[in-house]
C-alpha positions in Angstrom: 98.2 -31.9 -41.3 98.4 -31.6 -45.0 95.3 -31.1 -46.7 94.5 -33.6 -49.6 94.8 -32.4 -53.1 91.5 -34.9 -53.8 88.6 -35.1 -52.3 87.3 -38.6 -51.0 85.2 -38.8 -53.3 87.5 -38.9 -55.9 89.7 -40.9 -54.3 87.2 -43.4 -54.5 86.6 -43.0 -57.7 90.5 -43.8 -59.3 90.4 -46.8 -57.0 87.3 -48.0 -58.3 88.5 -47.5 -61.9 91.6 -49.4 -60.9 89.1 -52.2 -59.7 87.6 -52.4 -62.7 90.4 -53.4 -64.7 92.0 -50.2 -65.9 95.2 -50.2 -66.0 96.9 -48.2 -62.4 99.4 -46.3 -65.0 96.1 -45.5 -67.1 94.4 -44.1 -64.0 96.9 -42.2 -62.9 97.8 -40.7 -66.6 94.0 -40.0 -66.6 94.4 -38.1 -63.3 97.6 -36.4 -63.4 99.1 -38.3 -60.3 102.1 -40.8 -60.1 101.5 -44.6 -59.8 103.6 -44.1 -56.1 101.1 -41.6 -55.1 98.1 -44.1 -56.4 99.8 -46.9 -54.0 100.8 -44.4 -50.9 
């Protein structure tokens, strides 16, 4: 199995950001990860 580049923790954390209004391109710009790998 592949091992996550994130930990759950802040995996949790771009999807709350997401929840909170920010933008998903934003959070992901923010981040350095792709809007596909924000949705996958």
């Amino acid at each position: 199995m592949k091992r996550s580049r994130f930990t759950e923790e802040q995996i949790i954390g771009l999807l709350r950001e997401q929840e909170a209004g920010e933008k998903t391109a934003e959070v992901g710009r923010k981040h350095g990860i792709s809007t596909a790998t924000f949705y996958a």
